[in-house]
Backbone as CSV, one residue per row, in Angstrom:
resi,resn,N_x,N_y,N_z,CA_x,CA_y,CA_z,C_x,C_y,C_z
1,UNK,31.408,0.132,-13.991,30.179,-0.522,-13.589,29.816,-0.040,-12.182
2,UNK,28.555,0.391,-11.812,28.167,0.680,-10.678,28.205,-0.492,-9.697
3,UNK,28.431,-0.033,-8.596,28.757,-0.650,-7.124,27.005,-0.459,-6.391
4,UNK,26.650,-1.269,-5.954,25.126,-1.758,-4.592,25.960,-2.294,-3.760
5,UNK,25.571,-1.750,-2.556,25.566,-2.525,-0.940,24.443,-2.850,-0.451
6,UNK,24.530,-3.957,-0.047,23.127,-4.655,0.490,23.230,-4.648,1.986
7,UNK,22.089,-4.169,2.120,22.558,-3.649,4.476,21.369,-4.357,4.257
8,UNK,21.219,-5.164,5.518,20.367,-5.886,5.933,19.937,-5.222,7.664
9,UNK,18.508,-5.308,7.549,17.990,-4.476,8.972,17.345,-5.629,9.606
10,UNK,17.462,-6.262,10.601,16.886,-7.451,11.159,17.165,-7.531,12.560
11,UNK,15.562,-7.920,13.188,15.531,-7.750,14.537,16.060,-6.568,15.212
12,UNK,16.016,-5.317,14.931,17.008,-4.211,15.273,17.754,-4.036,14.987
13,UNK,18.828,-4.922,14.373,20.169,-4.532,14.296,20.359,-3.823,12.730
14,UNK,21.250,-3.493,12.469,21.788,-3.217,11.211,23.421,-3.996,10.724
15,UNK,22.902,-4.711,9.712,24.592,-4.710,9.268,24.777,-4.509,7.913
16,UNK,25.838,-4.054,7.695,26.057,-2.855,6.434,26.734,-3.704,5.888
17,UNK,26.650,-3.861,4.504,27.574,-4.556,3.440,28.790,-3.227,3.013
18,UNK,30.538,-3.768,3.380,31.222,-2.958,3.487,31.903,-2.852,2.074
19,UNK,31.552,-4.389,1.462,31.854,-4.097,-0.071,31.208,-4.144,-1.401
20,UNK,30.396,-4.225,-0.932,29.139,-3.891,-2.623,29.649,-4.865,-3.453
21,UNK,28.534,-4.756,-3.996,28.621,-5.944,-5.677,28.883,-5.168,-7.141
22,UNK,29.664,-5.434,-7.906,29.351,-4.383,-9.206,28.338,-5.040,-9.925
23,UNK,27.395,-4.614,-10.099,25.973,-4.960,-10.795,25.977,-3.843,-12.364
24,UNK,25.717,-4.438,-13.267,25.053,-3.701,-14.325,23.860,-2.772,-14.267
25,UNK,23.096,-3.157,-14.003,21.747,-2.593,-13.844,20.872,-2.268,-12.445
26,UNK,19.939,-1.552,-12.488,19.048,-1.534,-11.478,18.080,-3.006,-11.540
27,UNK,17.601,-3.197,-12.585,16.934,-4.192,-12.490,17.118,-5.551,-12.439
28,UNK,18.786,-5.823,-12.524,19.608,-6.870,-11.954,19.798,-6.837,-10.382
29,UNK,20.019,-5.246,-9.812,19.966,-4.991,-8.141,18.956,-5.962,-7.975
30,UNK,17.470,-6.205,-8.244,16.461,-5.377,-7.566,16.376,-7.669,-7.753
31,UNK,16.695,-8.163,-9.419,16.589,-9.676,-8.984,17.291,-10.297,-8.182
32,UNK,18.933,-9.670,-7.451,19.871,-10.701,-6.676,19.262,-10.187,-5.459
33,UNK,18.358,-8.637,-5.088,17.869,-8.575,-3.550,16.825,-9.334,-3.101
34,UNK,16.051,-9.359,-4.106,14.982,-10.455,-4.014,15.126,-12.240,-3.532
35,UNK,16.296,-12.878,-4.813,16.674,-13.816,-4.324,17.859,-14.423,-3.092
36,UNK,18.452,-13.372,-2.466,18.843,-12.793,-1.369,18.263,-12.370,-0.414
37,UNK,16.949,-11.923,-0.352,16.515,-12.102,0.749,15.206,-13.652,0.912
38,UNK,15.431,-14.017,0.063,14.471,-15.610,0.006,15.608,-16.332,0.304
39,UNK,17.246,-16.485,0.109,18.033,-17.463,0.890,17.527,-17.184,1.713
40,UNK,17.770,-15.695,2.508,17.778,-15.547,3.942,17.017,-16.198,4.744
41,UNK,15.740,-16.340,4.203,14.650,-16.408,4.788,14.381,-18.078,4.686
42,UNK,14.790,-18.723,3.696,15.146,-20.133,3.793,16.113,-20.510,4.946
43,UNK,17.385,-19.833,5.204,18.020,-20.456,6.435,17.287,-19.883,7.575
44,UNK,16.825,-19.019,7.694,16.010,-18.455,8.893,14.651,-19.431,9.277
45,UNK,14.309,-20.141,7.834,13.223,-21.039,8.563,13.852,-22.748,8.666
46,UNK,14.857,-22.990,8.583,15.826,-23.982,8.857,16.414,-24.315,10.195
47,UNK,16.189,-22.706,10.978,16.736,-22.594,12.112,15.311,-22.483,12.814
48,UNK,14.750,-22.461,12.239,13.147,-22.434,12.987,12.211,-21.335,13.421
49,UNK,12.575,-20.123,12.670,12.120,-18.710,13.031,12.119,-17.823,11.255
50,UNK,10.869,-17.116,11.735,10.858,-16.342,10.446,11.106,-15.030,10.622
51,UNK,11.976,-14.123,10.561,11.849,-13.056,10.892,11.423,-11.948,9.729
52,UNK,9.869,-11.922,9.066,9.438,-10.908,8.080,8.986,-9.604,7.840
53,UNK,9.800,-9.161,9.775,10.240,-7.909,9.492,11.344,-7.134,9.022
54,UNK,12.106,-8.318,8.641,13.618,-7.812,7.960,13.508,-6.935,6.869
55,UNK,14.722,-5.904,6.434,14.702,-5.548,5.303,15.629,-5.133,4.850
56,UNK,16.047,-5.653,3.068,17.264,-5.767,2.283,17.331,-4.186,1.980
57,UNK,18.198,-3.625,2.034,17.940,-2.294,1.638,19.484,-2.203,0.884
58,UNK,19.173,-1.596,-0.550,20.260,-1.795,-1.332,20.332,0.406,-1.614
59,UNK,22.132,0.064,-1.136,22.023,1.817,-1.547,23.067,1.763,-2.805
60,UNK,23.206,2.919,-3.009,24.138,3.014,-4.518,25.490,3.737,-3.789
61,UNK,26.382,3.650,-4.727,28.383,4.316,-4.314,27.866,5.454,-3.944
62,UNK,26.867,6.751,-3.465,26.912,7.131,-2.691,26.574,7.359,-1.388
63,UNK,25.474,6.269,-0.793,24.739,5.967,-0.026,23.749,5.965,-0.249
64,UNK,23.002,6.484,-1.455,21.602,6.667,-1.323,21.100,5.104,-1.476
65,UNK,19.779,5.174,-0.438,18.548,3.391,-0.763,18.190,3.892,-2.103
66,UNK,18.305,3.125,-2.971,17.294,3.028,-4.012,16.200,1.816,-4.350
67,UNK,16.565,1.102,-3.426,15.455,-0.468,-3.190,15.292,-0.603,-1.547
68,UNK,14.481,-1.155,-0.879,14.033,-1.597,0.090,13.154,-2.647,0.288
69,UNK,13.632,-3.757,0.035,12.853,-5.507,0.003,12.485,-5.879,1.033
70,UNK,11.107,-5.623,1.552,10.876,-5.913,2.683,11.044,-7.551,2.440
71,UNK,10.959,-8.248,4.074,10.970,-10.028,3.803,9.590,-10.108,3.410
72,UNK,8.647,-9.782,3.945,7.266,-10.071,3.888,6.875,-9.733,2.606
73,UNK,7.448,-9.359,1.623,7.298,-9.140,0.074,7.694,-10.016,-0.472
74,UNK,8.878,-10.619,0.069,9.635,-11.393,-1.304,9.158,-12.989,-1.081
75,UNK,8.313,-12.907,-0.344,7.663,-14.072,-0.706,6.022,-14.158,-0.436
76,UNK,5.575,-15.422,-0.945,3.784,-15.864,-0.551,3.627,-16.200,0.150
77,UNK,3.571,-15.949,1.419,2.406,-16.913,2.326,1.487,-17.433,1.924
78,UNK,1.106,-18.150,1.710,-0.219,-19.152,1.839,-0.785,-20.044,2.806
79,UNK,-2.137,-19.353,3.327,-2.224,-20.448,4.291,-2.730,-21.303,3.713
80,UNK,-2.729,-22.638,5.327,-2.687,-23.783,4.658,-4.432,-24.236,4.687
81,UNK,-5.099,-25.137,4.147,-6.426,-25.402,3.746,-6.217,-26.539,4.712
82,UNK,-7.960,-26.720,5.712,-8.113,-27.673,6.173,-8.904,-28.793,5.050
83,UNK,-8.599,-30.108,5.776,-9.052,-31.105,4.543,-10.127,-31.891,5.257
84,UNK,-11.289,-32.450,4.807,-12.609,-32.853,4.992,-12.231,-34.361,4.720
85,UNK,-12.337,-35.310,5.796,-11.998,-36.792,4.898,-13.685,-37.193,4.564
């Protein structure tokens, strides 16, 4: 079964996932980076900051990225509607 590392790029820094996940598929990668970077971004707005320039970047057992989840993708903003009483 193929091996993904999920490196996360945030605020400048980089930190590299040193042991990968064995995933079946690409298109299993592509649903745990997604909902992986929406935890993230749930404790990041818990702590009171959004940072949606982050990005999940998943490479394969030889390094290559084959996904790049920006934060500002993996979720909706919506703004919010003013209300008329």
């Amino acid at each position: 079964m193929p091996r993904w590392y999920f490196h996360l790029y945030q605020a400048g820094d980089l930190l590299l996932d040193p042991e990968g996940v064995e995933i079946a598929d690409l298109a299993e990668v592509r649903t745990r980076a997604v909902a992986w970077a929406r935890d993230i971004i749930a404790a990041d707005a818990r702590n009171g900051a959004l940072y949606l320039d982050t990005r999940l970047c998943v490479a394969d057992d030889r390094g290559a990225t084959v996904l790049d989840i920006a934060f500002a993708d993996a979720i909706a903003v919506v703004p919010g509607r003013d209300t008329v009483a």
